[in-house]
C-alpha positions in Angstrom: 96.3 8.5 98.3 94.8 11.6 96.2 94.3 15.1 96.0 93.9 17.2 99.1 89.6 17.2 100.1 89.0 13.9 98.1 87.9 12.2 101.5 90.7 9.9 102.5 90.7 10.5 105.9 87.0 9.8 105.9 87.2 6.7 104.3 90.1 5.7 106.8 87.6 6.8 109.4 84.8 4.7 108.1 86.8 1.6 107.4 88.0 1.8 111.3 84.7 2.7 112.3 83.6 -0.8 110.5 86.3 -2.7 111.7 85.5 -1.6 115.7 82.2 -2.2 115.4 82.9 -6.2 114.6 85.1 -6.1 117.5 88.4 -5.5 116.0 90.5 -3.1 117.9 92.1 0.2 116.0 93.6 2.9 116.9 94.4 6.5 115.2 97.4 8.6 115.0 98.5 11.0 112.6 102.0 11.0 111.0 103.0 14.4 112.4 101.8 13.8 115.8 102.8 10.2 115.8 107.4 11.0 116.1 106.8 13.4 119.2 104.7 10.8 120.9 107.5 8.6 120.2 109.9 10.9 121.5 108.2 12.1 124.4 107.2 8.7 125.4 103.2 9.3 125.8 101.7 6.5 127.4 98.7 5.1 125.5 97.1 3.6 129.0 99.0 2.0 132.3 100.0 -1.0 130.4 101.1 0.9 126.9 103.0 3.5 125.4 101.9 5.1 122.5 104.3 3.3 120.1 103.9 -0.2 121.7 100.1 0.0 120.7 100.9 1.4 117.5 102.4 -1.2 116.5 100.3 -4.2 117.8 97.0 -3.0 117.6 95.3 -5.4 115.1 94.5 -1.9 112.7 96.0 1.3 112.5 95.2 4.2 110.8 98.1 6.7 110.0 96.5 9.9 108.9 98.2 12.7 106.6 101.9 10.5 105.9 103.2 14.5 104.4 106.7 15.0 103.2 108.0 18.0 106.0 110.6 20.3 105.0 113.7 20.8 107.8 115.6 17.8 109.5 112.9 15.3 110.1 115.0 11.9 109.7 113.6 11.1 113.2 110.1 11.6 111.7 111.2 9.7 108.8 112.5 7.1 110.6 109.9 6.4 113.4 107.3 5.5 111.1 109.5 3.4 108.5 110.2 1.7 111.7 106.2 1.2 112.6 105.2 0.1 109.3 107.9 -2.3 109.2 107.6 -3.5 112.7 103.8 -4.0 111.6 104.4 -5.8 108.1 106.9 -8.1 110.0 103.6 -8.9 112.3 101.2 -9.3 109.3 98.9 -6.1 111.0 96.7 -4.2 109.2 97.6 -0.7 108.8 95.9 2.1 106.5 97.7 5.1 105.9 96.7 8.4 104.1 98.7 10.3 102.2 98.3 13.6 99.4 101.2 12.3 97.8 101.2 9.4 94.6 103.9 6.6 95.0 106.8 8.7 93.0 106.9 11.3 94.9 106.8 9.0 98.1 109.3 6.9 96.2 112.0 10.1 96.2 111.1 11.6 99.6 110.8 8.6 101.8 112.7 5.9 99.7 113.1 3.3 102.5 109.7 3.7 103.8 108.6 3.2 100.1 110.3 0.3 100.2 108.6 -1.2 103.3 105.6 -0.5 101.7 105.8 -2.3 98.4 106.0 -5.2 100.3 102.8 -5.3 101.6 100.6 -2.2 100.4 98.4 -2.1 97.9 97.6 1.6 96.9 94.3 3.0 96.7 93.8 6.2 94.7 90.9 8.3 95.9 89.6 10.9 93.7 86.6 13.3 93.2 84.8 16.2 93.3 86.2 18.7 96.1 83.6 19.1 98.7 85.5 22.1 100.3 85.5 24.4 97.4 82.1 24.1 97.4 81.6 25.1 101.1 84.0 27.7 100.7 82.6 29.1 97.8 78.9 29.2 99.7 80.9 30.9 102.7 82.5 33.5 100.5 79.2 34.5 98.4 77.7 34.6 101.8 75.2 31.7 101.8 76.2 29.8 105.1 74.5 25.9 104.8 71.3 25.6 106.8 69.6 22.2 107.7 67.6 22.1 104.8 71.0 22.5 102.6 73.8 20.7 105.3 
């Protein structure tokens, strides 16, 4: 969890990245996507749906966990369900989030829940590489090679 541009999702992407390369099957989904794949049924392969190898692949990554405004209890409720369904089967899961543990805590109290069973929060701060970028883009200096 941290700030927005602190590079969560690329240290979820390096970890899984890591893990693949010593032969541990992952797979990544994202927490908005993750409901209407759920919904619609998607199949993963022949043999799986999208949920079923959510939750058994030996490592998941759940990217962006945001709180949504509307009626989302669906939402809500498909991934409390996958997190639990993967804590009950001792699988690794990283997810990544904007939002600290209190504000988790009074959006998503029951998925909070879940997750103090078996999470152990990771804090991921920093300097934002985007302003940077879009300050270069704005004053009109576009990154080159030399400066990439």
């Amino acid at each position: 969890m941290g700030d927005y541009s602190m590079g969560k999702t690329g240290l979820a992407s390096i970890c899984l990245k890591a893990a693949c390369q010593r032969g541990i099957i992952g797979y990544w989904i994202t927490a908005r996507a993750y409901p209407q794949q759920v919904i619609q049924q998607h199949d993963f392969d022949q043999k799986y749906s999208v949920q079923d190898r959510a939750e058994t692949v030996p490592l998941l990554v759940i990217d962006e966990l945001q709180v949504r405004e509307g009626n989302v209890k669906f939402s809500e409720q498909a991934i409390e369900h996958l997190v639990r369904t993967r804590i009950d089967a001792n699988l690794c899961t990283i997810i990544t989030t904007n939002h600290n543990t209190e504000f988790l805590k009074d959006h998503y109290q029951a998925l909070t829940e879940a997750l103090r069973e078996a999470v152990t929060p990771i804090v991921v701060t920093g300097h934002n590489f985007r302003e940077d970028r879009q300050k270069e883009f704005t004053d009109g200096r576009r990154p080159g090679p030399e400066t990439a």
